[in-house]
C-alpha positions as a Markdown table, in Angstrom:
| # | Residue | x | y | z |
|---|---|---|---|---|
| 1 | Unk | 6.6 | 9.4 | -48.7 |
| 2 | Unk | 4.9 | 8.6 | -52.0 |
| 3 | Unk | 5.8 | 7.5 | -55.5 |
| 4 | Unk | 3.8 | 9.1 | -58.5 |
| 5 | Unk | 0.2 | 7.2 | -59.1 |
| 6 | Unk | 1.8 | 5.7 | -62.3 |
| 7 | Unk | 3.9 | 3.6 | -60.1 |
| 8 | Unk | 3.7 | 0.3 | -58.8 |
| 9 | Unk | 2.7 | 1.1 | -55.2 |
| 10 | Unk | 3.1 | 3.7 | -53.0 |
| 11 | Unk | 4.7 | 3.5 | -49.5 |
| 12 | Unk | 2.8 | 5.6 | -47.4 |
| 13 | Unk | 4.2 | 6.2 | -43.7 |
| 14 | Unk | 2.2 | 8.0 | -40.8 |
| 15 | Unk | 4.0 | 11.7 | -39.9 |
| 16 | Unk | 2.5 | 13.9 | -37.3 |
| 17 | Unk | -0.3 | 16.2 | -37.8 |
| 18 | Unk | 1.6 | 19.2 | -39.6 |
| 19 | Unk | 4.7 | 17.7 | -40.6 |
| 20 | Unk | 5.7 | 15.6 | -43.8 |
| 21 | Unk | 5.5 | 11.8 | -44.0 |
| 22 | Unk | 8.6 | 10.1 | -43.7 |
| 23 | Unk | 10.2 | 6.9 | -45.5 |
| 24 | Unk | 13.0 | 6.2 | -42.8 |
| 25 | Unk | 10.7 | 5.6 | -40.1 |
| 26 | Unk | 7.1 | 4.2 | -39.5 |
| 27 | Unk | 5.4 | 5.3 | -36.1 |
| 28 | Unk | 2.8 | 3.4 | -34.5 |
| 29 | Unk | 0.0 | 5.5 | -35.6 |
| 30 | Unk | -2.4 | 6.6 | -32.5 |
| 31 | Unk | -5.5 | 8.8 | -32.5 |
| 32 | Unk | -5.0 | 11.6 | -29.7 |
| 33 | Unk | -8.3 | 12.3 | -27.9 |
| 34 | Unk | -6.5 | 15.4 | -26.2 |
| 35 | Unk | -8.9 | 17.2 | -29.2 |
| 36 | Unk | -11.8 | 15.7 | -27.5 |
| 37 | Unk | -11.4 | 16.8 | -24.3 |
| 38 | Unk | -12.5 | 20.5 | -25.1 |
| 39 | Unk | -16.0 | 18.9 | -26.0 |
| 40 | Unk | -16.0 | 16.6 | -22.8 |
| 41 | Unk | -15.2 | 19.9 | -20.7 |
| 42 | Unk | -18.0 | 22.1 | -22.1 |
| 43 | Unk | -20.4 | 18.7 | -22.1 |
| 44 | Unk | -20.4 | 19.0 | -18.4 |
| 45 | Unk | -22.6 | 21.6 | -18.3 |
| 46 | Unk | -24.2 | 21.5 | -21.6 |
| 47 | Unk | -28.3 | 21.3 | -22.0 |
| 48 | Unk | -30.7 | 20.7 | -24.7 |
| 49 | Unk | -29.2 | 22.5 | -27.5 |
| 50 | Unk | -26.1 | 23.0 | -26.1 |
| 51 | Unk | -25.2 | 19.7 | -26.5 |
| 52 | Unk | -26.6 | 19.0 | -29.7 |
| 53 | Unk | -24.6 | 21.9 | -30.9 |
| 54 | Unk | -21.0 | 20.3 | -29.3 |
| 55 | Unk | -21.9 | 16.6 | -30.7 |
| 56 | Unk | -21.8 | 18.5 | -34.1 |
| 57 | Unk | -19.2 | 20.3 | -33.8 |
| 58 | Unk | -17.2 | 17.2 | -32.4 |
| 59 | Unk | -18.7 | 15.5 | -35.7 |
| 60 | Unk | -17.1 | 18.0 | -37.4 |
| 61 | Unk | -14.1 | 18.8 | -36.2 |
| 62 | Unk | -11.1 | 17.5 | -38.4 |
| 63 | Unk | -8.9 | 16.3 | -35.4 |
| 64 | Unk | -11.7 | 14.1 | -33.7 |
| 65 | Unk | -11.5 | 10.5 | -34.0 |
| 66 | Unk | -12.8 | 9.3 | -31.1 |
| 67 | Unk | -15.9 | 9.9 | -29.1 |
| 68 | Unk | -16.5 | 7.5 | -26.4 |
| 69 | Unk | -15.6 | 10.0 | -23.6 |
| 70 | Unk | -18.6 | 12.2 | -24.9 |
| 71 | Unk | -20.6 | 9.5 | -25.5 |
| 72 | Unk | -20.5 | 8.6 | -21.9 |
| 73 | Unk | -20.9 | 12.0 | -20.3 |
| 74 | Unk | -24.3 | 12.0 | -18.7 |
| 75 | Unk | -25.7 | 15.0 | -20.3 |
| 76 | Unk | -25.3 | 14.0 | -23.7 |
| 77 | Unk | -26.6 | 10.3 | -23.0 |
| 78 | Unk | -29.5 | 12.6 | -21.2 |
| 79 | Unk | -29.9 | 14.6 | -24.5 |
| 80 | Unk | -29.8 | 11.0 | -26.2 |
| 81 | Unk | -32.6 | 9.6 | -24.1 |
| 82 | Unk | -34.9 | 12.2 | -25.6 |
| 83 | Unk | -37.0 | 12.1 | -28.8 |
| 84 | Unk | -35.4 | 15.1 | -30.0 |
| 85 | Unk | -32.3 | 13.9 | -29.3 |
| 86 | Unk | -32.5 | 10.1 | -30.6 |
| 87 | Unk | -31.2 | 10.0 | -34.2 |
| 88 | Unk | -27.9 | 12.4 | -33.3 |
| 89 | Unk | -26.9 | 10.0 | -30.2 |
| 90 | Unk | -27.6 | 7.1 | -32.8 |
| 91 | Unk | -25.1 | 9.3 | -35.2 |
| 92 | Unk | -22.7 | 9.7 | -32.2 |
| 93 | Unk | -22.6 | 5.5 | -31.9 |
| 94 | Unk | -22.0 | 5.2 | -35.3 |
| 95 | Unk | -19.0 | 7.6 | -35.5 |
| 96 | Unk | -17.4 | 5.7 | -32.2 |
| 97 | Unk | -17.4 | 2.4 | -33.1 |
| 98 | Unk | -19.3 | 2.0 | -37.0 |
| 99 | Unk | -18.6 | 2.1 | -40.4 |
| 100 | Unk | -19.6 | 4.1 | -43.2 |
| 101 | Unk | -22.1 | 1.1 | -44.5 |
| 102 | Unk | -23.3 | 1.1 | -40.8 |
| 103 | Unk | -24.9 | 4.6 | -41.3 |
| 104 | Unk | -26.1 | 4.0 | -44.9 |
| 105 | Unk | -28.4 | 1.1 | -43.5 |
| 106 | Unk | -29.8 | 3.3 | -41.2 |
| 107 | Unk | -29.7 | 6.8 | -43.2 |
| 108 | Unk | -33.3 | 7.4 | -42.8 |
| 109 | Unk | -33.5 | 7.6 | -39.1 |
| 110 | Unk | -30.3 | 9.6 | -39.1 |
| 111 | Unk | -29.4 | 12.9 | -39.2 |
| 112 | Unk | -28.1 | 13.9 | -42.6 |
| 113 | Unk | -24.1 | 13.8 | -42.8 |
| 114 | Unk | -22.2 | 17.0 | -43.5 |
| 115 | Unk | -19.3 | 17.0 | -46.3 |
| 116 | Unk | -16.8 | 16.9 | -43.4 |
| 117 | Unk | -18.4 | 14.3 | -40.9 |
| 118 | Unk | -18.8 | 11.9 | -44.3 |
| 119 | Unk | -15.4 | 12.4 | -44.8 |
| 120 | Unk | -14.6 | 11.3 | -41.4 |
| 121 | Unk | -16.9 | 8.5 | -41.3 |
| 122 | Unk | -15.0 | 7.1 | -44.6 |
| 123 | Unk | -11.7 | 7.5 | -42.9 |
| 124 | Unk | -12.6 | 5.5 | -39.6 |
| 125 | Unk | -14.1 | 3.1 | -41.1 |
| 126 | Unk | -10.6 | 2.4 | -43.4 |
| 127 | Unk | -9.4 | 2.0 | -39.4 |
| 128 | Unk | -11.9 | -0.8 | -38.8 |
| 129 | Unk | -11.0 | -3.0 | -41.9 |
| 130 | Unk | -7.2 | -2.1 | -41.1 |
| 131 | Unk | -7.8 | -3.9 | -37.8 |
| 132 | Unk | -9.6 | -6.8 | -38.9 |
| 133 | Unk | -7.4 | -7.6 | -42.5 |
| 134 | Unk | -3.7 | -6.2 | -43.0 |
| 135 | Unk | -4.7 | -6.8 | -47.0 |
| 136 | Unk | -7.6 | -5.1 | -47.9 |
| 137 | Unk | -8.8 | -4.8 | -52.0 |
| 138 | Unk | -9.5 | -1.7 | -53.1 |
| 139 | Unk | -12.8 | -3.6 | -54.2 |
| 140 | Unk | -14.1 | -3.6 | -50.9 |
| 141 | Unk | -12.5 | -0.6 | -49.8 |
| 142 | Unk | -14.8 | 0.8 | -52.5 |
| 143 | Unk | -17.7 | -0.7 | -51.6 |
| 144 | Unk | -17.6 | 0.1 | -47.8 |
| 145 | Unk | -16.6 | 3.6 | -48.6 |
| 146 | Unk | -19.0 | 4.2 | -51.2 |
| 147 | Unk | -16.3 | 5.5 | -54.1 |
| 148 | Unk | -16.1 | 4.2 | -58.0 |
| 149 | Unk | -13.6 | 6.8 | -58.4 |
| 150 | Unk | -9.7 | 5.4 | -57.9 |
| 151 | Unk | -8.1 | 9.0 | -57.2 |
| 152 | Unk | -10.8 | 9.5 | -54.8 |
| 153 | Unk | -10.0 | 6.3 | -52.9 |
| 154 | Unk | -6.5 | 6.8 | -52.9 |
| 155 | Unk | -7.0 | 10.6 | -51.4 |
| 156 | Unk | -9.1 | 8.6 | -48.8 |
| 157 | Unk | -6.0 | 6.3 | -47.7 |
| 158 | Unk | -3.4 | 9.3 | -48.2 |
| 159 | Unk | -5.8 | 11.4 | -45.8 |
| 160 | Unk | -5.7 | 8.6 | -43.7 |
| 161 | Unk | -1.9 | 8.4 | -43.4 |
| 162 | Unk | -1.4 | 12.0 | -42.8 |
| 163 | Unk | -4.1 | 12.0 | -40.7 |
| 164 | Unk | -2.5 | 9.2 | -38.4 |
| 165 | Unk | -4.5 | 6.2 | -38.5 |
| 166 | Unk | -2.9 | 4.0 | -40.6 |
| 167 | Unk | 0.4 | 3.0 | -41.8 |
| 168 | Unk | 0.8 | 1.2 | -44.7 |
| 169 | Unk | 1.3 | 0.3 | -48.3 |
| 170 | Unk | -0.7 | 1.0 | -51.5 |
| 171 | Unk | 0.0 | -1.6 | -54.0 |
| 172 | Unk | -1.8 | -0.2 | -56.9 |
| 173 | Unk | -0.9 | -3.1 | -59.3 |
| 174 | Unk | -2.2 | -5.9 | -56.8 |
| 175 | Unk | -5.0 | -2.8 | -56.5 |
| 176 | Unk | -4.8 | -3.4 | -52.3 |
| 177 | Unk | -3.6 | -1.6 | -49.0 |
| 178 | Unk | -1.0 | -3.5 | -47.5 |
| 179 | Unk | -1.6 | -2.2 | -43.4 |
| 180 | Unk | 1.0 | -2.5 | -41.1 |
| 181 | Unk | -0.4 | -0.9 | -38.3 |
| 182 | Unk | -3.5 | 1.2 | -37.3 |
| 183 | Unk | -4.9 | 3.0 | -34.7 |
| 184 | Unk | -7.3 | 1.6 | -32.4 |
| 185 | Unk | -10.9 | 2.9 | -32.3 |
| 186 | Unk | -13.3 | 3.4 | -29.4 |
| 187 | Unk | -14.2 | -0.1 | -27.8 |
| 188 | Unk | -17.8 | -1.5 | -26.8 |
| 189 | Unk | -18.6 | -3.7 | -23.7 |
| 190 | Unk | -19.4 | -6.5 | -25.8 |
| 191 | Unk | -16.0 | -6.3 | -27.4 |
| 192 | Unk | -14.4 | -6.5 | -24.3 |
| 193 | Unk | -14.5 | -10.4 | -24.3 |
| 194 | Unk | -13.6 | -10.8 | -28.2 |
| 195 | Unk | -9.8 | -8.4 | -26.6 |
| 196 | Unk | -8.9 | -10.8 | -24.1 |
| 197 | Unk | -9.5 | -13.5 | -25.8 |
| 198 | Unk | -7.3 | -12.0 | -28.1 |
| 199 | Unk | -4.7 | -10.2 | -25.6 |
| 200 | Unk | -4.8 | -13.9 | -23.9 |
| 201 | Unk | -3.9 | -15.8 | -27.4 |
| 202 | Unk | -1.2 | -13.4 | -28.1 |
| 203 | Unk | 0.0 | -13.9 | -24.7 |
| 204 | Unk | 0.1 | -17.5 | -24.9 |
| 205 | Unk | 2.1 | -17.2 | -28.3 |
| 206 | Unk | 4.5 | -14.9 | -26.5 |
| 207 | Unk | 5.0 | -17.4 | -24.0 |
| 208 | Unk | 5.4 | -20.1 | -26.4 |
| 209 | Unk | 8.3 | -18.2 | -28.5 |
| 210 | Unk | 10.1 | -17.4 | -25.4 |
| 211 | Unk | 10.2 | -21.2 | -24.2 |
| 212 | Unk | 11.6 | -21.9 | -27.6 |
| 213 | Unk | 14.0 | -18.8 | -27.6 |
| 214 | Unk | 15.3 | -20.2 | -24.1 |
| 215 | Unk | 15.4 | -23.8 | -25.3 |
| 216 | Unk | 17.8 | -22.6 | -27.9 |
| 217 | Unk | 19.6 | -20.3 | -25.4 |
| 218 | Unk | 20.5 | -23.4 | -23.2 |
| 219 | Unk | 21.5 | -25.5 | -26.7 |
| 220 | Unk | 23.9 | -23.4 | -27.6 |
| 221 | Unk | 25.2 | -22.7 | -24.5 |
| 222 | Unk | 25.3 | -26.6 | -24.0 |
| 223 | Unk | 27.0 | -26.8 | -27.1 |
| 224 | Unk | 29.3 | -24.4 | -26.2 |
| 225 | Unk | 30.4 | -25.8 | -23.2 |
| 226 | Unk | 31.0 | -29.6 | -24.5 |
| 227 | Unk | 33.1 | -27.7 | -27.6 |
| 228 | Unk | 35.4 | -26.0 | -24.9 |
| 229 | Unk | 35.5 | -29.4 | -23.0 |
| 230 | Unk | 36.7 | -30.7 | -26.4 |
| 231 | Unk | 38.8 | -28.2 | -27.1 |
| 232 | Unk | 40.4 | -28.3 | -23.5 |
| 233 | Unk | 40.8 | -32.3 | -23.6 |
| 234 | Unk | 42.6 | -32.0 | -27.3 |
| 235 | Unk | 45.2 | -29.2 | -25.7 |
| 236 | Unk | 46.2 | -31.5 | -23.1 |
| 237 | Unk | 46.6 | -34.7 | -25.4 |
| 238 | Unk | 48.8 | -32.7 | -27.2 |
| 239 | Unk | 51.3 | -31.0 | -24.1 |
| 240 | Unk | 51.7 | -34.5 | -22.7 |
């Protein structure tokens, strides 16, 4: 749910596509590619235009977030190797694992962005600072997403929410996003290294809380145990 702008923040909460955010419970928000898999279908026999014409449309489609299963399809990275077909598979990169200042750096060897596939571009890249800082200003959500205008960035993180890729918190007197989970985006072989390091550190820590949380399991147990003795040696003092 969400308080009236004049508030202090809003708590936003993913819901699924459809239905009506929630205050009572806070899913882990994931980005179904079940939407892709139409494209990936029709990609398998696509040519030339054909496939131009489905990268677009997968561009544009609202319930698209991810792309890396029609990025790898060999007729669109056949399309891609072309002159023709250069900038659009550059666009296609971009939109699996970019940002929004990614494609500004390189607008002029790009295809132009439609209203919808801007849009879209703003929203993953709110995904991509969500999973690098879990307190983001509204200052550099601006200036990654390219918006002076408040109410526009806050329908930007609202579209977000309902859109399911990102659960969170807009403090609007702090003027930041508060994230307390996101969805994950498309991943590149030169990331792969960068998520076991991480899966390994968090592993590690795992490991380290549940030594501790036995160490205190076998304290109190312990303690327990030399109570009762206690106990037991004080109840026979007192019968003889």
């Amino acid at each position: 749910g969400s308080s009236s702008f004049g508030g202090t923040s809003v708590v936003l909460f993913c819901a699924p596509r459809g239905g009506r955010a929630s205050a009572r419970s806070a899913p882990s928000p994931t980005m179904d590619a079940q939407p892709l898999s139409q494209f990936v279908i029709l990609a398998q026999s696509a040519q030339g235009k054909a496939v131009e014409a489905l990268i677009k449309q997968a561009l544009d489609h609202s319930s698209v977030f991810v792309f890396g299963e029609l990025l790898d399809c060999p007729n669109v990275q056949a399309y891609g190797s072309t002159e023709e077909g250069k900038g659009l598979m550059e666009l296609l990169r971009i939109f699996s694992y970019g940002t929004y200042p990614d494609y500004k750096a390189r607008r002029g060897e790009l295809p132009e962005l439609s209203a919808a596939q801007g849009r879209k571009l703003q929203l993953l890249t709110i995904v991509s600072l969500a999973t690098k800082d879990k307190l983001i200003k509204f200052a550099d959500l601006e200036a990654a997403l390219d918006v002076t205008n408040a109410r526009e960035l806050e329908d930007l993180i609202i579209d977000a929410v309902y859109q399911g890729l990102v659960v969170g918190k807009m403090d609007q007197e702090n003027r930041c996003l508060e994230v307390e989970s996101c969805a994950c985006r498309d991943c590149r072989e030169e990331d792969i290294d960068f998520i076991i390091s991480t899966l390994s550190t968090w592993h590690e820590s795992a490991h380290s809380v549940l030594n501790s949380l036995g160490g205190m399991v076998k304290y109190s147990q312990d303690s327990a145990a030399k109570q009762k003795a206690a106990r037991d040696e004080l109840e026979e003092k007192v019968q003889s």
